[in-house]
C-alpha positions as CSV (number, residue, x, y, z in Angstrom):
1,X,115.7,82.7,181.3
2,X,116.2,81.7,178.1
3,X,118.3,84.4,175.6
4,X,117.0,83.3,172.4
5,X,113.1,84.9,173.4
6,X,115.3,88.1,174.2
7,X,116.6,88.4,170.6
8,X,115.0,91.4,168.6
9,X,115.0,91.1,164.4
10,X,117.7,93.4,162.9
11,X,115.8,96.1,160.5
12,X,115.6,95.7,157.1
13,X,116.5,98.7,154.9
14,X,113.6,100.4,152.6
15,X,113.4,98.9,149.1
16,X,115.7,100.2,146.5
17,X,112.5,102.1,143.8
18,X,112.2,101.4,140.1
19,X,111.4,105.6,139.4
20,X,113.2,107.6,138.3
21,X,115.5,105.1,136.3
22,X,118.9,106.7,136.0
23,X,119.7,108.6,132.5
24,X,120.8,105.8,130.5
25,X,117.8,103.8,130.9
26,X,116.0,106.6,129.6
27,X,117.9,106.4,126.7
28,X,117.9,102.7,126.0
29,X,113.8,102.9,126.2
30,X,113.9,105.8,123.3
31,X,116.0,103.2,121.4
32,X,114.0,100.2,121.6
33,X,110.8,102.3,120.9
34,X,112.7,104.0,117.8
35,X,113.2,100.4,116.7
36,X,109.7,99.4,117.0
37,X,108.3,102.5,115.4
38,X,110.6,101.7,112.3
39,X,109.6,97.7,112.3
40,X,105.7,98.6,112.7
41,X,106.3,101.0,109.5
42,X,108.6,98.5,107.6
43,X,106.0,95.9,107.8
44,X,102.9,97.8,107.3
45,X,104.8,99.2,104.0
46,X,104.8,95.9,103.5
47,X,101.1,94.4,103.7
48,X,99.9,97.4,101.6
49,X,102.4,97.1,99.1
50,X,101.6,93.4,98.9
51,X,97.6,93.8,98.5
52,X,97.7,93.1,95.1
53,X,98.8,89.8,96.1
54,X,95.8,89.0,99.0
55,X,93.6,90.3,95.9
56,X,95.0,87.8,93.4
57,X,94.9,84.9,95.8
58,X,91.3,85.4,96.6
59,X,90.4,85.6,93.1
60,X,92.2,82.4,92.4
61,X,91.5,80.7,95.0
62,X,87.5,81.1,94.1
63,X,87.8,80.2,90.6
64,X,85.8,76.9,89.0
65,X,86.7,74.6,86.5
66,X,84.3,77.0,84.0
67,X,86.0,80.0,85.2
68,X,90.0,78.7,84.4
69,X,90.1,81.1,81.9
70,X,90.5,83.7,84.3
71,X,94.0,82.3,86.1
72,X,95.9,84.0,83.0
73,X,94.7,87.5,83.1
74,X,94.7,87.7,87.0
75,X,98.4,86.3,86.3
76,X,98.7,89.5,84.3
77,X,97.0,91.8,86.2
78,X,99.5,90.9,89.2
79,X,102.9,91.2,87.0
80,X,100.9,94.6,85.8
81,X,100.9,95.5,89.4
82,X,104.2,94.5,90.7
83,X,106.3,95.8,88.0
84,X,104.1,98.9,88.0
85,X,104.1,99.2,83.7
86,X,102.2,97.5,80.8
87,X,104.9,97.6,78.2
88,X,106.0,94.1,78.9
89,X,102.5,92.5,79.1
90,X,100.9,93.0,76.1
91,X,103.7,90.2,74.8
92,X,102.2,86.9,74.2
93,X,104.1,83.7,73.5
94,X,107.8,83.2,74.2
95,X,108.4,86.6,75.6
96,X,105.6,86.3,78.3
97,X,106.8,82.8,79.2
98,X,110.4,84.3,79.7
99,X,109.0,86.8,82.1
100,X,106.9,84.6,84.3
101,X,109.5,82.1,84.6
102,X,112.4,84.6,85.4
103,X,110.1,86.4,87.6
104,X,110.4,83.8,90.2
105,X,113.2,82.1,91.8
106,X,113.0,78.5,90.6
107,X,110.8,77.9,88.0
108,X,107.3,76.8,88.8
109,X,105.7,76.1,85.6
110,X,107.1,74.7,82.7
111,X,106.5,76.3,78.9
112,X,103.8,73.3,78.4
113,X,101.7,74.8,81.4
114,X,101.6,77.9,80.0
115,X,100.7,77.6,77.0
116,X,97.9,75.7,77.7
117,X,97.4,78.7,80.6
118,X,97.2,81.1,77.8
119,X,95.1,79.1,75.5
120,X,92.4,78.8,78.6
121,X,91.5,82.6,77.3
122,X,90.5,81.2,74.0
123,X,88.2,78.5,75.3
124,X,84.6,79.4,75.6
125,X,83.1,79.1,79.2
126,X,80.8,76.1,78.1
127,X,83.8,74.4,76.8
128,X,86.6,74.4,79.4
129,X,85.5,71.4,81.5
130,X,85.9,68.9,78.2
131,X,89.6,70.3,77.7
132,X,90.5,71.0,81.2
133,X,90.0,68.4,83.9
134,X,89.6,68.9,87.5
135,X,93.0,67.8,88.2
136,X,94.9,69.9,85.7
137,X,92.9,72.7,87.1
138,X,93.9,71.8,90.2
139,X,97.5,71.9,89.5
140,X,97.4,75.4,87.2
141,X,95.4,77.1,89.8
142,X,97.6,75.9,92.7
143,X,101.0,76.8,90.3
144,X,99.3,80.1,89.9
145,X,99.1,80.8,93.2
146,X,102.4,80.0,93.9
147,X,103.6,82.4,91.5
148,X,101.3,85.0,93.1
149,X,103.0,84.2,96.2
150,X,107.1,83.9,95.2
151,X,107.2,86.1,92.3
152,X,109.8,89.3,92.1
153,X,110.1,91.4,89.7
154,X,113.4,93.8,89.3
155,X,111.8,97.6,89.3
């Protein structure tokens, strides 16, 4: 007779249940969800506060050569929205330049770019493709753009 056949499994004890979690677990999950109420919040605070910027991206990015006058004044319109007052932006010249370069935090353009950004707005639509070229549109509507994207303003 052999004893090994004779040998009987020893029981195993009932698993150890998830529910109900102790106190402190309890308390950890109302954390955590506290934290992810506040993120979802933060950042949704965020994308609407930033729409200004989606809208000025679009428009830029479906401008044509005959429409480069445009880059300027959605330039404007989008310091208009950030810093949330027109007093500043009905300065031409020097004092816009000083705001659009300190408004970002290294400079993108340079005081060459725009002026002739600003004197786009005095060129006639017929005009714009004999003083502007494809590639220096190119390069003012993709340095526009960028501004759009990096620009702060102090409020």
């Amino acid at each position: 007779m052999n004893l090994v056949t004779q040998l009987v499994d020893i029981p195993l004890p009932a698993s150890i249940p998830w529910w109900p979690l102790e106190p402190g677990w309890y308390g950890i999950m109302f954390v955590v969800l506290l934290f992810l109420i506040v993120v979802i919040v933060r950042q949704r605070r965020r994308w609407i506060a930033n729409a200004y910027r989606r809208a000025a991206l679009r428009q830029l990015q479906s401008l044509t050569v005959h429409d480069a006058a445009v880059m300027n004044q959605v330039m404007r319109r989008t310091a208009m929205l950030a810093m949330q007052c027109d007093n500043k932006l009905s300065q031409i010249g020097g004092p816009w330049y000083r705001l659009i370069m300190n408004s970002s935090p290294e400079a993108i353009f340079t005081e060459m770019q725009l002026i002739r950004l600003e004197a786009l707005n005095y060129q006639s639509s017929k005009h714009l493709s004999q003083h502007l070229s494809k590639s220096d549109f190119s390069k003012l509507n993709q340095l526009c753009q960028r501004w759009v994207k990096e620009h702060r303003f102090e409020h």
